[in-house]
C-alpha positions as CSV (number, residue, x, y, z in Angstrom):
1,X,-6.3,20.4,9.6
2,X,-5.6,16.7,8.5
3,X,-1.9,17.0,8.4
4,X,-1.2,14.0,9.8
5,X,-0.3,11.4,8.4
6,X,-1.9,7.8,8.9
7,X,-0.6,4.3,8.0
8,X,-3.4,2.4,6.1
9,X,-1.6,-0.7,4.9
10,X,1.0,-3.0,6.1
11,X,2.7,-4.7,3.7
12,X,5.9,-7.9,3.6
13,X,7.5,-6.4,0.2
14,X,8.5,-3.5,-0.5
15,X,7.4,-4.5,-4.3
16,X,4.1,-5.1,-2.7
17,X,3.4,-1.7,-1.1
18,X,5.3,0.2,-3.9
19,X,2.3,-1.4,-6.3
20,X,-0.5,-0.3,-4.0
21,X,1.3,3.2,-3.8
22,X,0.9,3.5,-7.3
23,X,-2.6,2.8,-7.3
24,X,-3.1,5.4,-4.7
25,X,-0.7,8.3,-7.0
26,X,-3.2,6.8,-10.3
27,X,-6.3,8.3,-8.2
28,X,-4.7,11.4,-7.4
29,X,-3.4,10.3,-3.5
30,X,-0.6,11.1,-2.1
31,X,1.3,8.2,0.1
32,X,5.1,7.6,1.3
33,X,6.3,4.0,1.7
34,X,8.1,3.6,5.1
35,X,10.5,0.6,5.9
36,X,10.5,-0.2,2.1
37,X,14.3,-1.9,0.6
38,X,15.9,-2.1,3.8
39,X,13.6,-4.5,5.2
40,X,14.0,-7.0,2.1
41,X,17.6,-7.6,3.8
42,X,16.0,-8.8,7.3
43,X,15.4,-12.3,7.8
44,X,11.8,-13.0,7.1
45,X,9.9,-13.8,10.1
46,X,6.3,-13.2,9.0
47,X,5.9,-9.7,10.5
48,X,4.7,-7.1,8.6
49,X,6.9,-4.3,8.2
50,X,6.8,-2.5,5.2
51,X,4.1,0.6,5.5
52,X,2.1,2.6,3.4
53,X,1.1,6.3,4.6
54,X,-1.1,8.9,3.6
55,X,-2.5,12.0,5.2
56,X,-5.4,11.5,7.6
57,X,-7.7,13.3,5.4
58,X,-7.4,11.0,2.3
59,X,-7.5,7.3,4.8
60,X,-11.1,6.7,3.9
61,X,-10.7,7.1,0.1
62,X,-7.0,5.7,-0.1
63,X,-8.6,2.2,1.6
64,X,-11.7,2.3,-0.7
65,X,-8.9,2.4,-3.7
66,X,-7.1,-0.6,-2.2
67,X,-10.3,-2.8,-1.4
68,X,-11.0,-2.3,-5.4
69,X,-7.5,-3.0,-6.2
70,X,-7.1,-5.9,-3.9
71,X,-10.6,-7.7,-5.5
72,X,-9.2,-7.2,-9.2
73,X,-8.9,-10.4,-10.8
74,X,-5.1,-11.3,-11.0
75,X,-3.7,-12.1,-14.6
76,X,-4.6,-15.5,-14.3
77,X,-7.9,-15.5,-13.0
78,X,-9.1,-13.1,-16.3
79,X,-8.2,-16.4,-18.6
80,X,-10.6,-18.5,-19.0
């Protein structure tokens, strides 16, 4: 069984991984956010520390969902 459960993104937000966790739920995969608001009271020191989980068994398509979301144009790269 694929059970376990896989971190497939490192994030510095909180705001940042909860987006991409969304994007994940929209396709139908499940993912928990671990470190999120806490670690928005350290001092930033450019380590990554917010993460973004799923089970094992849905790693391959949950990075395939962030690779497409990561390439979308932003806002204001769709104005021309």
């Amino acid at each position: 069984m694929d059970d376990k459960i896989v971190t497939i993104a490192e994030f510095q937000s909180d705001l940042e991984a909860q987006m991409a966790k969304a994007a994940l739920q929209e396709n139908g995969i499940d993912a928990i956010i671990v470190g999120g608001p806490i670690m928005n009271l350290l001092p930033a020191d450019g380590m990554w520390n917010v993460q973004l989980q799923v089970f094992a068994r849905d790693a391959e398509r949950a990075g395939a969902v962030l690779d497409a979301q990561q390439n979308q144009p932003g806002p204001e790269e769709g104005i021309s």
